[in-house]
C-alpha atoms as one frame of an Amber mdcrd trajectory, in Angstrom:
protein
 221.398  71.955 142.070 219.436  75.451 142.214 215.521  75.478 142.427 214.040
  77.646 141.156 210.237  77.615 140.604 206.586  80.380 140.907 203.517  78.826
 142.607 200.108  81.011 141.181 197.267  81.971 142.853 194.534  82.950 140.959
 191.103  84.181 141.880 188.033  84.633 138.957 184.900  87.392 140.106 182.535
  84.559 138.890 181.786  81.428 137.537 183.186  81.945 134.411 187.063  81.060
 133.840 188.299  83.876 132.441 186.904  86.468 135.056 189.953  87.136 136.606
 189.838  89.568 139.595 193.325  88.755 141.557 196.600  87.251 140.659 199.760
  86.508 143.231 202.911  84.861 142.610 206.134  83.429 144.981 208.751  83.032
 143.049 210.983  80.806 144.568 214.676  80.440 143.604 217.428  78.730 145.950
 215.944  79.130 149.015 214.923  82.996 148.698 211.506  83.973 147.417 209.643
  86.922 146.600 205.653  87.501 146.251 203.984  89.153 143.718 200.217  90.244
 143.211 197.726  92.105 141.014 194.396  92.983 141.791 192.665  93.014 138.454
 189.414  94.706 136.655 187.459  92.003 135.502 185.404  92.820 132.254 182.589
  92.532 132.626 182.844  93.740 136.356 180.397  90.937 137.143 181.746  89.505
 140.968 179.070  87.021 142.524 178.307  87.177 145.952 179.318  83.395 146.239
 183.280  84.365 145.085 183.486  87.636 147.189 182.331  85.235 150.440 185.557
  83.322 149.021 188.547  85.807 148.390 187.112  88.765 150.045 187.647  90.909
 146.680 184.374  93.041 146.138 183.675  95.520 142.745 185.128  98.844 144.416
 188.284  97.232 144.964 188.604  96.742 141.593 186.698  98.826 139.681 189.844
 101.029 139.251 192.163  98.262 138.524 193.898  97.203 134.918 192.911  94.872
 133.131 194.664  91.252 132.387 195.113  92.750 128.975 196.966  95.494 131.136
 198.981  92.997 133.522 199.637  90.312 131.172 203.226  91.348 129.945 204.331
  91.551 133.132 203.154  88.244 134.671 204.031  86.240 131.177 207.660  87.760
 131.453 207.615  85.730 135.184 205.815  82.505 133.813 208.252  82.275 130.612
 211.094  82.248 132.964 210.275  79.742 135.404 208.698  76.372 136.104 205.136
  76.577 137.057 203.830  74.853 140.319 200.081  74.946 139.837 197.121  73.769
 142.665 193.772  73.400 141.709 191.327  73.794 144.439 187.247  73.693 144.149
């Protein structure tokens, strides 16, 4: 039976849900896996103090960054191919 399956972490620069700043991936498949990340210019570039204590991401390291407009064909070509493990942590 082959396994095959991409675990998402996903970090927002605020409040808000749809502030994305960071996005990795492992894809996992049979044993063998492979990681994947974007750092991403969130738009606004609004990070709070409380979420850069969190993930450590702060405006200059992404104020030069794409977009999720930019990165999204890329990451939905991995999520349309494989089963989605997702973890929701507050």
């Amino acid at each position: 039976m082959s396994i095959k399956f991409v675990a998402i972490d996903f970090e927002t620069a605020n409040a808000r849900r749809n502030s994305a700043c960071s996005l990795g991936m492992i894809l996992y498949d049979n044993g063998e896996y492979s990681r994947k990340s974007w750092l991403i210019k969130p738009e606004p570039l609004d990070l709070h103090p409380f979420n850069i204590q969190i993930h450590g991401i702060t405006p200059q390291m992404v104020c030069n960054a794409p977009t999720f407009k930019e990165v999204w064909h890329e990451i939905r070509d991995i999520l349309e191919t494989n089963i989605i493990e997702f973890k929701f942590q507050q």
